[in-house]
N, C-alpha and C positions, 0 to 999 in steps of 0.2 A: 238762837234768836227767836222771839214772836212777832210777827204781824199780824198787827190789829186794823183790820178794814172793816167800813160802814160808807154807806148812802149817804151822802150830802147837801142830795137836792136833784134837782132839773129845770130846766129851761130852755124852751123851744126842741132844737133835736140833739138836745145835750143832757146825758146822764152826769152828774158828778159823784164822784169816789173818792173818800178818804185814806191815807194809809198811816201807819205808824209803826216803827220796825224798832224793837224791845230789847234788849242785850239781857246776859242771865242775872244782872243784878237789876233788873228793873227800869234801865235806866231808858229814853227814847235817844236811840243814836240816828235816826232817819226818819224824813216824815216827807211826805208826800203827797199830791191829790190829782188826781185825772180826770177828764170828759172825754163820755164816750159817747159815742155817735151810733145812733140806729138806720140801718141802711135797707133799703127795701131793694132786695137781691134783686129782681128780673129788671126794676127801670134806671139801676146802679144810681140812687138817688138818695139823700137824708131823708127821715121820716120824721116827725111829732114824735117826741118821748111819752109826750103827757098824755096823745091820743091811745097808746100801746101798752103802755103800765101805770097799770092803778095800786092805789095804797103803799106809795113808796114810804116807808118811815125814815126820817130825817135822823141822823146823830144828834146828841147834843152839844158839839163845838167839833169847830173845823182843827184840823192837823195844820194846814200852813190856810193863811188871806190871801187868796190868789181871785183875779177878776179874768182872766184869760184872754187877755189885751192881745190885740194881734202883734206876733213876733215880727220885728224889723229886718227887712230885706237888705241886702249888701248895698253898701254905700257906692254907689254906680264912679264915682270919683276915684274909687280906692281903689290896688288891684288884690287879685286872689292870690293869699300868703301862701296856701300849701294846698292840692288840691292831689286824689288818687282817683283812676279809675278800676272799676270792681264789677264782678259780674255777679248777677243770682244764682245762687246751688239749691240745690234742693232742700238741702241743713237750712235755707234760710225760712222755710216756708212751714204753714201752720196747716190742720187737719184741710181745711177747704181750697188749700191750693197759696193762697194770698203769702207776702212777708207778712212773719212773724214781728209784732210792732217793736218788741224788743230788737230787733235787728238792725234797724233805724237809728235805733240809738247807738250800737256796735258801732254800723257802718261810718254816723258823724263823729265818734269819739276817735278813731281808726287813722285819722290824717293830723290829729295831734302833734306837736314837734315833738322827740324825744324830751329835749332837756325840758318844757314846759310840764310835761309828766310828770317828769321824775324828781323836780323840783317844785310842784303845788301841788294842791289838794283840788278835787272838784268840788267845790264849795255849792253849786246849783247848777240845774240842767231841767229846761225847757225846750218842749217839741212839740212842733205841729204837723200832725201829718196830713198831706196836701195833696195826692194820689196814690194810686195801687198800682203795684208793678209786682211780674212775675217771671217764671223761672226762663233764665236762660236771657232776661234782658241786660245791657248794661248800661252801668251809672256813673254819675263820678261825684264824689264828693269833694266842698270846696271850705273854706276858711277863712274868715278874716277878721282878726285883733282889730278892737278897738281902744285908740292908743293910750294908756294912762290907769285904767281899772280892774284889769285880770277878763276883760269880757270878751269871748270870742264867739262872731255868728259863723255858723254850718248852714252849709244847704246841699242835697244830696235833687240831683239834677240827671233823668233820664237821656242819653247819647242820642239816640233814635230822633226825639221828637223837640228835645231841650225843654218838657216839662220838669216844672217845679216836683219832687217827690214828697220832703220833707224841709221844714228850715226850724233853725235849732239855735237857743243860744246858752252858752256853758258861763259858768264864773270862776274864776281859777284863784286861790289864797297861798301866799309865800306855804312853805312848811314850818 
């Protein structure tokens, strides 16, 4: 496979990134797009993109139309379908210490029912990451179907303090 990444833009203390993931006949089997957040290490705070990189060059068309709507919180009515608690390894963490953002996404896919696995496809998957958390804390991650669509939200929720970490939502299609 190839991945084909480019710059998409920014706004305010948001970089956007394109992806596109190529199989050997050419074909686009996965497409993707993220914002990234520039963070000024000592006041652990967002910074301005615009202020810190100049001459970004834009692609010319986006991979998926995404506006990065804020992801929907659990339905406080509902209760939590399936939920694990997990702790941080060291495996899960990146050169500066921090999770590795891919692991977020491990962690909420993780509490899955079997037979929804193994009977659908993950058809889309959005995440917002909402705090940092480090080694040796623990979490629990939570789940809850909404009835009728294949749509289930994640939220992966720190024990200690019951901050928010991540909240996530998956779409799931028959096979």
């Amino acid at each position: 496979i190839w991945v084909h990444t480019w710059p998409a833009g920014a706004h305010d203390m948001h970089a956007i990134r394109d992806f596109e993931i190529i199989d050997k006949n050419g074909q686009i089997i996965a497409r993707g797009v993220s914002s990234a957040m520039m963070i000024d290490i000592k006041k652990r705070r967002g910074v301005s993109v615009m202020e810190h990189v100049e001459g970004i060059t834009i692609g010319v068309h986006r991979s998926v139309d995404h506006t990065f709507e804020k992801l929907p919180a659990f339905a406080a009515e509902r209760t939590v379908d399936y939920s694990i608690e997990l702790t941080v390894r060291r495996s899960d963490l990146d050169i500066n210490g921090h999770v590795n953002a891919a692991q977020y996404i491990s962690w909420a896919l993780e509490e899955i029912p079997q037979n929804l696995y193994l009977n659908n496809d993950l058809k889309t998957f959005e995440i917002s990451y909402r705090a940092e958390t480090f080694y040796g804390e623990t979490f629990r991650t939570e789940i809850q179907h909404i009835p009728g669509n294949g749509t289930v939200l994640h939220r992966i929720i720190r024990i200690s303090d019951k901050r928010e970490l991540a909240r996530c939502r998956s779409v799931w299609v028959s096979k």
